[in-house]
N, C-alpha and C positions, 0 to 999 in steps of 0.2 A: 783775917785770922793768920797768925803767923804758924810758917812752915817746920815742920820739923827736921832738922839737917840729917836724918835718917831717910834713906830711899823710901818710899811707898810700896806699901804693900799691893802684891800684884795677886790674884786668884787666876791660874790654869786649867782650868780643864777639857779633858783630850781624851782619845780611844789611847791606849795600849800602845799602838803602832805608830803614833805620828806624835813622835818626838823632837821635830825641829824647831819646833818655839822655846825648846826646854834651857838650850845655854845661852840665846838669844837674850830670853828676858833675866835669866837670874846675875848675867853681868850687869843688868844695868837697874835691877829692882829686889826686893826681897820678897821670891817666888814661890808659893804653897800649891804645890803642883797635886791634881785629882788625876782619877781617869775611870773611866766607865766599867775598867773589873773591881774596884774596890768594894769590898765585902760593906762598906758602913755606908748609908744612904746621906745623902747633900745636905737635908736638913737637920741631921745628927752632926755631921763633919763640920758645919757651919757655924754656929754658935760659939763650937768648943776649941776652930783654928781659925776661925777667918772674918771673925765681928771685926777686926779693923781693917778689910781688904777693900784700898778704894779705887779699883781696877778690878773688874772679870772679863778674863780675855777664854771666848769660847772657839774649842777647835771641835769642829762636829757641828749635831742637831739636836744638842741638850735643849728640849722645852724650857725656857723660863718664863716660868709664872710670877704672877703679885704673890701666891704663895713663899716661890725659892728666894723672891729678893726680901723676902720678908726678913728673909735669917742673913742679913747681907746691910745691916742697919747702915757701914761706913760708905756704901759704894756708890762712886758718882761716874762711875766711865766704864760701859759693856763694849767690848771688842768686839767682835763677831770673826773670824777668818772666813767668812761665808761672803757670796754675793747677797745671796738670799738670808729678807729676815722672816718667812711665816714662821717661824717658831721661836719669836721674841715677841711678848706681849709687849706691844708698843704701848699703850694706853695705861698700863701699869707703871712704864720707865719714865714716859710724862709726869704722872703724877709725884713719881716718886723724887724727878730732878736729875734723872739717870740720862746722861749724854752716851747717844751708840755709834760706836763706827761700824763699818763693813770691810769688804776685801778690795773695793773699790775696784779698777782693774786688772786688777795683779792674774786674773784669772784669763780674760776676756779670746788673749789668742790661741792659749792652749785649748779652750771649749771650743772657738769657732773653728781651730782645726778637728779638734773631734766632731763637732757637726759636721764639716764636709766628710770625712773621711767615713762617719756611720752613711752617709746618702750615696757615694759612691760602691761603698759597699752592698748596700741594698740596690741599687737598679744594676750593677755589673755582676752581684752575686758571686761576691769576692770569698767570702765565707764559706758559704754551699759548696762550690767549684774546689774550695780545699778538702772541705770532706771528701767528696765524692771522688779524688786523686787518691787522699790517705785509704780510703778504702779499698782502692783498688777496683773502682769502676770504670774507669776511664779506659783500663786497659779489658776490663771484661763486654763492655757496652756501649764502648766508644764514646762519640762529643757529647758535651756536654750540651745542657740547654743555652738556647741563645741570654745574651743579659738585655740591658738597654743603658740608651745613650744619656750620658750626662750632659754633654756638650748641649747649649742651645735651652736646658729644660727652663719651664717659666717656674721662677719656685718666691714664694710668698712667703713673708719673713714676718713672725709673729710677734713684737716687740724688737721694735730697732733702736736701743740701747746698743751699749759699747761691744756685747757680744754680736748682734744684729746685727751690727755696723761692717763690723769683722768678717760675719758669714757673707753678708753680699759681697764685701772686697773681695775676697779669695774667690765666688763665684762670678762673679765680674769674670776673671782671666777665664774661664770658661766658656764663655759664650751666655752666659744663664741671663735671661734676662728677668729682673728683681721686680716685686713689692713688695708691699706690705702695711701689715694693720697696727695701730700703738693707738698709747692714749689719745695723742693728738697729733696733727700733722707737721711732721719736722721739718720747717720752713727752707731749711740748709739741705735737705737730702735730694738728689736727684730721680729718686725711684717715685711711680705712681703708689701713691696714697690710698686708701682702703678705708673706711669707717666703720666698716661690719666685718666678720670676717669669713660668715656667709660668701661676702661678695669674693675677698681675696679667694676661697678654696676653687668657687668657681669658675674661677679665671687663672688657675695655675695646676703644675701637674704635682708642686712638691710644697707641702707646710713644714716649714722649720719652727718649731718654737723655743724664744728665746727671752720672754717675759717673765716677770716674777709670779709672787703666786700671791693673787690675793682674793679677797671676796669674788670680785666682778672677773677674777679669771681661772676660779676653780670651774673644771671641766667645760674649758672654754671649745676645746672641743669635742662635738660629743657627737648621736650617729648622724643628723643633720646634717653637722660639715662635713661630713667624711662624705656622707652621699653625695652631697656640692663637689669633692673632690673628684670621686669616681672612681670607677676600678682600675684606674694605672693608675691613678696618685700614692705617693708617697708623704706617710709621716715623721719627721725628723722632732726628736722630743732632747735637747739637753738641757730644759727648763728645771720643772720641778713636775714630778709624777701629776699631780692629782690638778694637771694643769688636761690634762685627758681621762674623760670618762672611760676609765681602764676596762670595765665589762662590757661596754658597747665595743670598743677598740677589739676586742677579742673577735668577737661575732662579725663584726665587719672583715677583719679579716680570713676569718675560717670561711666566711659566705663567701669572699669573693669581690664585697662591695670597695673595696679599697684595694690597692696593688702592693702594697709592703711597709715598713716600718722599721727605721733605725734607734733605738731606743736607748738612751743613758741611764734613766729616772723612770720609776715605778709608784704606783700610787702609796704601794706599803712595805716598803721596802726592811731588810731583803727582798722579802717573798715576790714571787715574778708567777706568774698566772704560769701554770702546767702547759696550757693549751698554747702557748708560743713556743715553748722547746723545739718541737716537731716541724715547725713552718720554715719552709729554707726562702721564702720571702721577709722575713724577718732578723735584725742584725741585733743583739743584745750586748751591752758593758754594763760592769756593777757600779754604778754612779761613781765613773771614774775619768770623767772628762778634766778635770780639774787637775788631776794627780801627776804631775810630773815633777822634778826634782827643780825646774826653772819656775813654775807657778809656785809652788810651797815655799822657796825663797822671795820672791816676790812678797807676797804674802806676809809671811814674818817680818819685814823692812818695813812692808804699809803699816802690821799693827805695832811694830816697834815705834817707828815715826809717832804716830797717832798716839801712842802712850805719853813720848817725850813731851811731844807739842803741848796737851792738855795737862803736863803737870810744869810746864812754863807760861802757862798760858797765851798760848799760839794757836795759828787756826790751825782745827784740824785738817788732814789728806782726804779723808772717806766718810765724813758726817752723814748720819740719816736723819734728814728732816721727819721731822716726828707732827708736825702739824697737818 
C-alpha cells in the first residue's frame, strides 16, 4: 500500500496536566490531542476527528475496550506511556491487528528509587518523626519512638523484572539480603528463587511488589501472606493497587498482623481507605513513583522512537507480546 507523503495521523490522549508529549509529537506527526476534562465523550470525538488516526499514544489509564477501538477504524499502533497494560484489552488489539508498545524502561530507576525510599521510610519512620517535630512534640514529650533497621533486612522481591532488578541493586549496597518470587526462575539472577510466594513472605521481613497486574496476580497478596510475613514485615507496593487485597491489608494492619506498609498504588484510586490516614506505620504517595521530570522525558523519546520505527518499518524499543 503506498504511503502518503503526509505525516500520520497521531491520537493523544492525556490528563490536563501532563503535557510533555504535546510538541514532542506534533513536530514530527499531525497531532489531535484529547484530554480527560473534555466535556464530549471518546466515542462522540472519534468518528467526527479521528477515523483516520493510525497511532493512539495513551498518557494515563484510559480503559480501551473492543468498544473505543471500534470508533478508531484506521488504527494500527497503541502507545501506552505506561509500564503497565491491565487496562488495554489485549485480546481485542489482537484481533483487531493493533501492535502496542509500552514505557519499556524509561521508568524502571525512578520507581525502584521510590521503592526504596517508601521502605526506608516506613521502618525508620521518616514521616511520623516529621509530624511529630511540626507539631511540637518533641519539645513537649521528648524522643521519639525508636524506628528499625534497614541495614541487613531480608526483603523479597515480587516480580524481578527491570524495576525488580533495580530494587535489589540499590538494596544490595545496604546489606539486604534479596529474593524473590516471578513467573519463572531467572537463570542470570544471583538471588534465591521462590515459587510461591507463600514461601518468599515466610522467609523475609519485607515484600516489595513489583510485577504487573494480571489474572494470576490480582490480590496476590492477601491475609495469608501477610500472616506468613508476620508482625514486623513490611509491605512495599509500587505495582499496581489491586495486586493487594486492599481490605484485608487494612485489618492486618489496624490488628497488628503485619508491621507497616509503604504504599504508591491503591486498589481504586484515588480513593485510599480512611483507616490508613491515621497509622504512623504507614507511608502513602499518590501513584507518583513514576513522576519525575527525567522519567517523563524518557518516556516521550521511547514513544516518539517507537512511533518512528513502526511508520518505517523498524523494530520496535517497547513491543508487547500479545501471544
Amino acid at each position: 500500500m503506498a504511503e502518503s507523503s503526509e505525516p500520520p495521523v497521531v491520537l493523544l490522549h492525556r490528563p490536563p496536566s501532563l503535557t510533555f508529549m504535546d510538541e514532542i509529537l506534533t513536530r514530527e506527526f499531525r497531532t489531535l490531542i484529547t484530554d480527560t476534562s473534555s466535556s464530549e465523550s471518546l466515542p462522540s470525538f472519534f468518528p467526527r476527528h479521528a477515523s483516520s488516526a493510525r497511532a493512539f499514544v495513551i498518557s494515563g489509564r484510559l480503559p480501551v475496550t473492543d468498544e473505543l477501538l471500534s470508533h478508531l477504524p484506521s488504527l494500527q499502533i497503541l502507545v501506552c506511556t505506561s509500564v503497565g497494560i491491565d487496562h488495554i484489552d489485549l485480546a481485542a488489539c489482537k484481533r483487531r491487528g493493533i501492535v502496542i508498545t509500552n514505557a519499556g524502561n524509561a521508568f524502571s530507576d525512578d520507581v525502584a528509587d521510590c521503592a526504596v525510599g517508601l521502605l526506608i521510610s516506613v521502618l525508620r519512620r521518616i514521616p511520623a518523626a516529621d509530624r511529630y517535630v511540626r507539631a511540637g512534640n518533641w519539645a513537649k514529650f521528648g524522643d521519639f519512638q525508636l524506628g528499625s533497621k534497614v541495614s541487613g533486612k531480608r526483603v523479597g522481591i515480587v516480580g524481578l523484572g527491570s524495576i525488580g532488578s533495580f530494587v535489589a541493586k540499590r538494596l544490595e549496597s545496604f546489606g539486604c539480603v534479596i529474593s524473590y518470587n516471578s513467573r519463572s526462575q531467572k537463570q542470570s539472577s544471583p538471588y534465591r528463587y521462590y515459587s510461591d510466594i507463600l514461601s518468599l513472605a515466610e522467609n523475609n521481613d519485607v515484600l516489595v511488589l513489583c510485577c504487573s497486574l494480571t489474572d494470576e496476580t490480582h490480590h496476590i497478596v492477601n491475609r495469608e501472606v501477610m500472616e506468613s510475613l508476620g508482625k514486623d514485615g513490611v509491605v512495599i507496593n509500587v505495582g499496581r493497587g489491586k495486586l493487594i487485597d486492599e481490605k484485608e491489608m487494612v485489618k492486618c494492619l489496624v490488628e497488628g498482623v503485619i508491621g507497616g506498609a509503604g504504599l504508591d498504588v491503591f486498589e481504586n484510586e484515588p480513593a485510599v481507605p480512611e483507616e490508613l490516614f491515621g497509622l504512623d506505620n504507614v507511608v502513602l504517595s499518590p501513584h507518583f513513583a513514576v513522576a519525575t521530570p527525567g522519567s517523563l522525558d524518557n518516556v516521550a523519546q521511547i514513544a516518539l522512537a517507537n512511533l518512528k520505527a513502526f511508520f518505517s518499518n523498524r523494530p520496535l524499543l517497547s513491543p508487547v507480546q500479545l501471544d
